[in-house]
C-alpha positions in Angstrom: -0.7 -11.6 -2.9 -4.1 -9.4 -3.9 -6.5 -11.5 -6.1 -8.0 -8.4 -7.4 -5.1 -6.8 -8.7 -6.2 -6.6 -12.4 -9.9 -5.1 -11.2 -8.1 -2.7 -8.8 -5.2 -1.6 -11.2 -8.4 -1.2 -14.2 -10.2 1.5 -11.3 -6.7 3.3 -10.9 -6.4 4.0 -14.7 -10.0 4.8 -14.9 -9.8 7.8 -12.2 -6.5 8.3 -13.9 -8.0 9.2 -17.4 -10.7 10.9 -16.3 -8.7 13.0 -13.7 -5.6 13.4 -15.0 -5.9 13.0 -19.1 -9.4 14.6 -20.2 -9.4 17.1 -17.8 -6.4 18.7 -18.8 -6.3 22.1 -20.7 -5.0 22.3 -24.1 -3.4 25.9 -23.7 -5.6 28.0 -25.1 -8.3 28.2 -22.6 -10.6 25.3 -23.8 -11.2 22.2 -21.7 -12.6 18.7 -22.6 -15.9 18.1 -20.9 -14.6 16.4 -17.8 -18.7 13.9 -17.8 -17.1 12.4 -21.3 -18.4 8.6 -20.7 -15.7 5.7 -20.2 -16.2 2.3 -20.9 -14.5 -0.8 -20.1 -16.9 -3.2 -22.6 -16.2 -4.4 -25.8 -16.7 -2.2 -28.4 -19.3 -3.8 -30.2 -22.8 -3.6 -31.8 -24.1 -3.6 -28.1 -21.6 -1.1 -27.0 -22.5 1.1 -29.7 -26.2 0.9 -29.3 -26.4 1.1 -25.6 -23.4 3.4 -24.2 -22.4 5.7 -27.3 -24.5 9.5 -27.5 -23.6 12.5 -29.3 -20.8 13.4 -26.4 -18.0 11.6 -27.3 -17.1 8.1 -25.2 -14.0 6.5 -24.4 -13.4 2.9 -24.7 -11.3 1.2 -22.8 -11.2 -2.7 -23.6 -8.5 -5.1 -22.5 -7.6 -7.6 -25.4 -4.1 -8.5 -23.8 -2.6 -10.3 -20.6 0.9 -11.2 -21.1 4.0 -11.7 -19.1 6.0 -8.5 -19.6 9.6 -10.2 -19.8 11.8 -6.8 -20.3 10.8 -6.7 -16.6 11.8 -9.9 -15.6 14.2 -9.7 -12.5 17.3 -11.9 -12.2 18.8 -10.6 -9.1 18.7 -12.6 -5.8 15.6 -12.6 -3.6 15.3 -9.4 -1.0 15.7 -10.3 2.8 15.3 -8.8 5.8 15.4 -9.5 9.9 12.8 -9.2 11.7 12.5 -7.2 15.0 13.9 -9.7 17.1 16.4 -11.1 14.5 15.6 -14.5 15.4 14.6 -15.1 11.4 15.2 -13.7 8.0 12.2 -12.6 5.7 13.1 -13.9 1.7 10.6 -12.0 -0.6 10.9 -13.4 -3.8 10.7 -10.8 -7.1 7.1 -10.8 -8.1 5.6 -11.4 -12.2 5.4 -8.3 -13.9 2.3 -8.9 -16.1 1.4 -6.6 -19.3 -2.3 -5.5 -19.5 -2.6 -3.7 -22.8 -5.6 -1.5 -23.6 -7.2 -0.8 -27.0 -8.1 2.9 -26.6 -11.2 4.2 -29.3 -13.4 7.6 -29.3 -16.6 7.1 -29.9 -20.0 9.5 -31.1 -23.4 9.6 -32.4 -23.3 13.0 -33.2 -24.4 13.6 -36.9 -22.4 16.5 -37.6 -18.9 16.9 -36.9 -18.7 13.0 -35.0 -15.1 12.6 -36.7 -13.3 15.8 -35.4 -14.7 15.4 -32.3 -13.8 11.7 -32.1 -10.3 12.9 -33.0 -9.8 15.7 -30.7 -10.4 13.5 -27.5 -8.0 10.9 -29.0 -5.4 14.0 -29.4 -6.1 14.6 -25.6 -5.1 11.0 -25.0 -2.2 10.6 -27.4 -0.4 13.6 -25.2 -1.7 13.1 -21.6 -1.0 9.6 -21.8 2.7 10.5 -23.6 3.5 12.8 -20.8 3.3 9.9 -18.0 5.9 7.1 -17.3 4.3 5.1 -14.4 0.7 5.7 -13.5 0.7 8.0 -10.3 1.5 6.6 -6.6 -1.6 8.5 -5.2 -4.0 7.2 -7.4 -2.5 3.4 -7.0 -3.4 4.2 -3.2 -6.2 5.3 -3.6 -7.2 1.4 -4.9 -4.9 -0.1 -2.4 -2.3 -1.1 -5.2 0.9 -2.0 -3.5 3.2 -1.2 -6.7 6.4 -0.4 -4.7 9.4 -0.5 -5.6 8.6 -1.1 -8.8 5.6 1.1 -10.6 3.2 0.5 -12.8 5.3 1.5 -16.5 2.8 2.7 -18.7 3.7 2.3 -22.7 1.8 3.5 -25.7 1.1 1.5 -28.8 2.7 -1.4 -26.6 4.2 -3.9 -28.2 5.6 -5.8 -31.4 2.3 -8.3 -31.5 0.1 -5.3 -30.2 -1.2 -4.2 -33.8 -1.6 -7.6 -34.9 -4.0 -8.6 -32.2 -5.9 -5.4 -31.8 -7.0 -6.2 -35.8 -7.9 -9.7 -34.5 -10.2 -8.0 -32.4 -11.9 -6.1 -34.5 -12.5 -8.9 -37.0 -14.3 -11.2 -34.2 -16.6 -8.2 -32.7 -17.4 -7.7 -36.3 -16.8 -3.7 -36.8 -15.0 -1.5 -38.6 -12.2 -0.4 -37.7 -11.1 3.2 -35.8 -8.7 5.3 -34.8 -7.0 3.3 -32.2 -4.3 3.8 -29.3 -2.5 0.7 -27.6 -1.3 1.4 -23.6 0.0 -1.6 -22.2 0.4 -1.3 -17.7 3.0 -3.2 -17.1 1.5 -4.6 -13.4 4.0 -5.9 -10.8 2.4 -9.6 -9.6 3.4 -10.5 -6.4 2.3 -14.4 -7.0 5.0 -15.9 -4.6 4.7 -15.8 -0.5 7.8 -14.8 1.1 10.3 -17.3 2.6 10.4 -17.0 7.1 13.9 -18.7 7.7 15.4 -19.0 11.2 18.9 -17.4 11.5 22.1 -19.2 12.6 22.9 -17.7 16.0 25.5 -20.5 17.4 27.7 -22.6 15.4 29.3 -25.4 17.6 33.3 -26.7 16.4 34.1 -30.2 17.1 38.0 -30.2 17.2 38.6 -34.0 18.3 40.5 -34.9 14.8 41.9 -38.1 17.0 42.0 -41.1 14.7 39.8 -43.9 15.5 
């Protein structure tokens, strides 16, 4: 079980954005600035004021955590012997949990703040649409056990996403912008496996003799 799971899966996908999304080329020899800022605060007044320049930032604010139950397993637990096969090891199927992002672009800059704004969320739209799982290496790299499973990544993630996501713009009080949902769906491993001693010897009593 790793009681930092959520802070430790939040620092994969921010080397993952910055590494792997806004640094890619767009094909015609122009790069993103790889320094664009990324945030992880609410995108308020206070966010604004204090973390947005003229280069564009990135918000990245979590307004979801939800049990992601198209994951859900129903097969039996795992097991295994150990070394000495004197006991077998039950691991039971962990939660998969759904962490879904609200992705916004934001600038200061006084001319030309909209295009830019929309060009980094174009580099998002199709870095993030080219992935699946969020990459083993960077998962490591954090110490995020995600195996056998993955991390499933998932744009504009799910049927209550929009809904909520304007809920959250009506309580910080803004306006609001261009936005793109990604929801990690986060394997949980919440339950501690089973250590059951294995039947080696089974002893027959064959006296059937009536009392």
């Amino acid at each position: 079980m790793d009681p930092n799971i959520i802070y430790n899966t939040q620092q994969a996908l921010k080397t993952f954005l910055t590494e792997r999304i806004l640094s890619m080329s767009n094909g015609t020899g122009a790069e993103l600035d790889s320094d664009i800022a990324l945030s992880f605060v609410a995108p308020d007044k206070s966010f604004y004021d204090k973390h947005v320049s003229d280069e564009p930032t990135v918000n990245c604010y979590l307004i979801g955590v939800a049990e992601d139950i198209t994951r859900r397993q129903s097969e039996p637990p795992r097991s295994y012997l150990n070394v000495s096969q004197t006991h077998r090891i039950h691991h039971k199927e962990p939660r998969f949990v759904s962490l879904t992002y609200m992705l916004t672009v934001w600038s200061k800059a006084e001319a030309g703040s909209a295009e830019l704004e929309h060009m980094v969320l174009s580099y998002l739209l199709c870095g993030l649409g080219a992935y699946d799982f969020l990459p083993e290496d960077i998962l490591a790299k954090y110490g995020v056990e995600d195996k056998p499973y993955g991390i499933r990544t998932q744009l504009f993630g799910n049927e209550h996403s929009e809904k909520v996501s304007g809920h959250v713009w009506q309580a910080l009080g803004s306006t609001p912008k261009p936005t793109l949902l990604l929801s990690l769906s986060v394997p949980v491993p919440v339950f501690t496996p089973d250590v059951l001693p294995v039947i080696q010897e089974i002893e027959t009593n064959m006296d059937n003799k009536s009392a």
